[in-house]
C-alpha positions as CSV (number, residue, x, y, z in Angstrom):
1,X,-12.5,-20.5,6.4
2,X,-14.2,-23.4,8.2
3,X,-15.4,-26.6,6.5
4,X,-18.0,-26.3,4.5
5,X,-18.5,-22.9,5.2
6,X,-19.1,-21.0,2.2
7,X,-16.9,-17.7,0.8
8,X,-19.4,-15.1,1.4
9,X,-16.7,-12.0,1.3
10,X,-14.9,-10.9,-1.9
11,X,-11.7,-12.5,-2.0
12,X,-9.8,-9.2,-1.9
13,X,-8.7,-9.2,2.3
14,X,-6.2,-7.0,1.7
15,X,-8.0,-3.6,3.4
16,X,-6.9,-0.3,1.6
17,X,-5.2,0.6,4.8
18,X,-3.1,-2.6,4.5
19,X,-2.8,-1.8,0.4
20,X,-1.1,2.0,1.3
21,X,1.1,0.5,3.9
22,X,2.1,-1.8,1.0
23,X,2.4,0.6,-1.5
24,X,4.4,3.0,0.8
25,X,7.1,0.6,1.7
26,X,7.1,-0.5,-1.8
27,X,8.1,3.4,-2.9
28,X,10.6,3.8,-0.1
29,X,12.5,0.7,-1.3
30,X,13.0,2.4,-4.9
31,X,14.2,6.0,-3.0
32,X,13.3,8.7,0.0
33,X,10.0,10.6,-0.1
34,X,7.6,13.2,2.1
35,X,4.0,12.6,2.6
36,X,2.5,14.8,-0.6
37,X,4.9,12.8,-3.0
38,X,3.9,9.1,-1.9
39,X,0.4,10.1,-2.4
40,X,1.1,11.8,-5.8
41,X,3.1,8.7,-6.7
42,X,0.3,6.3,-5.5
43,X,-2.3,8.4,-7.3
44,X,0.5,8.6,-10.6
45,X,1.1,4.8,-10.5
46,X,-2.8,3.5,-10.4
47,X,-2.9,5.9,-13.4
48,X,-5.5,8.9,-11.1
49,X,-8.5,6.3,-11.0
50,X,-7.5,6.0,-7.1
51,X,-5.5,8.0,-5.2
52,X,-5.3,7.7,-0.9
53,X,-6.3,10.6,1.4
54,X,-4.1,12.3,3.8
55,X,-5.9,11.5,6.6
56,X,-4.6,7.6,5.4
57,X,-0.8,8.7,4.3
58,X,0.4,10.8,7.4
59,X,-1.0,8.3,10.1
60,X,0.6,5.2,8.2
61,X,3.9,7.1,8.3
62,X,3.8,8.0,11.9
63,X,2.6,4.3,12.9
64,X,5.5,3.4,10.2
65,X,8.0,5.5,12.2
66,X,7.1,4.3,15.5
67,X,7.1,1.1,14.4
68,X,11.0,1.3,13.1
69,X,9.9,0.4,9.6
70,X,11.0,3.7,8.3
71,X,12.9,6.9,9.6
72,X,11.8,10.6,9.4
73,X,13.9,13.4,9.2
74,X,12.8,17.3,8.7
75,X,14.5,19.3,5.8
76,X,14.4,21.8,7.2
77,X,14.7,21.4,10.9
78,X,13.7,24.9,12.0
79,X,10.6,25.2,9.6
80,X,9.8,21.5,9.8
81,X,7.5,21.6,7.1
82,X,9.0,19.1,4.8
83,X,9.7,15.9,6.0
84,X,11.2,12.8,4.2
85,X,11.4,9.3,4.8
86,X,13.1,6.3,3.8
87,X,13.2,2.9,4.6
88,X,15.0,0.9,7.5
89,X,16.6,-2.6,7.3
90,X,13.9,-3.9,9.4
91,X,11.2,-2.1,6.8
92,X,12.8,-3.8,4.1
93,X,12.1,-7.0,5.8
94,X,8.6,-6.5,6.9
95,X,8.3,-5.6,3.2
96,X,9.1,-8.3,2.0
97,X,6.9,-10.5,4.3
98,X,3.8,-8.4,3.9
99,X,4.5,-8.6,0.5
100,X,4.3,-12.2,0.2
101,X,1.7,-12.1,2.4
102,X,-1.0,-10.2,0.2
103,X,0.2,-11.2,-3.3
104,X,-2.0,-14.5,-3.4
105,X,-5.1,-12.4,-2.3
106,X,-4.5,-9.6,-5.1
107,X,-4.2,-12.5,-7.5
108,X,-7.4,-14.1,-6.8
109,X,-9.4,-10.8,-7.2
110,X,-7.6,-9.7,-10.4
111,X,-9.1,-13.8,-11.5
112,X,-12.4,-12.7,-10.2
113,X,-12.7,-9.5,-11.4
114,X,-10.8,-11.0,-15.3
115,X,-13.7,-13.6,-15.5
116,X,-16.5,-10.9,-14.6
117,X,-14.8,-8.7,-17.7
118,X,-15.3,-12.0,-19.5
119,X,-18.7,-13.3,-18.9
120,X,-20.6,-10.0,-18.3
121,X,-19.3,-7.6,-20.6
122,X,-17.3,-10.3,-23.3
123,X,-14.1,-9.1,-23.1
124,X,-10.8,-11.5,-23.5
C-alpha cells in the first residue's frame, strides 16, 4: 500500500488457491495422503462449511511435485489409481515460510470479521 492510499480490498490476500496449498503442506507434515483424502480432510477440518474442488487439489499436487515440495508414488504401480504423497525436506521448508507468510493476513480478517460479529449482530 502506497501513502495515503486507502485499503480498498478485504484484508484477507491470502487467495483460496494459496489457502489449499497451505492446507496441503500443512496435512503432509502430520502424515502421507492421495488426492480424495486431503480434500476429505480439508472438507473434515473446516467442519463441511467449505471443502476444495478437485479441479483445485490434483493441479496443486502436480505443481507441488514438479516443484520438489512433495513426492508421488502410485500404490499400485500397474493400476496407478491410487496415488500418495508426502512431504520433501525442501516442502517442509517452503512450509514453514509460506506459513509465516500468510499467518498475519488470516489474523487480520478473523479481527475484521470478530468486530463485524460484534457490532452487527452483538455477539462477544
Amino acid at each position: 500500500m502506497y501513502k495515503g492510499e486507502r485499503q480498498r480490498q478485504f484484508p484477507m490476500t491470502l487467495s483460496t488457491t494459496g489457502f489449499v496449498k497451505l492446507y496441503i503442506l500443512h496435512l503432509l507434515t502430520e502424515k502421507n495422503y492421495y488426492g480424495n483424502r486431503i480434500k476429505d480432510e480439508i472438507s473434515r477440518r473446516l467442519n463441511g462449511k467449505w471443502s476444495p474442488s478437485y479441479g483445485m487439489i490434483y493441479p496443486l499436487l502436480r505443481q507441488l511435485e514438479e516443484e520438489g515440495y512433495i513426492e508421488g508414488w502410485w500404490e499400485e504401480p500397474n493400476k496407478r489409481s491410487i496415488r500418495r504423497y508426502r512431504i520433501t525436506d525442501s516442502g517442509i521448508e517452503h512450509y514453514k515460510v509460506i506459513k509465516l507468510q500468510n499467518k498475519e493476513s488470516i489474523n487480520d480478517s478473523m479481527l475484521i470479521l470478530r468486530n463485524v460479529l460484534k457490532d452487527i449482530y452483538k455477539e462477544v
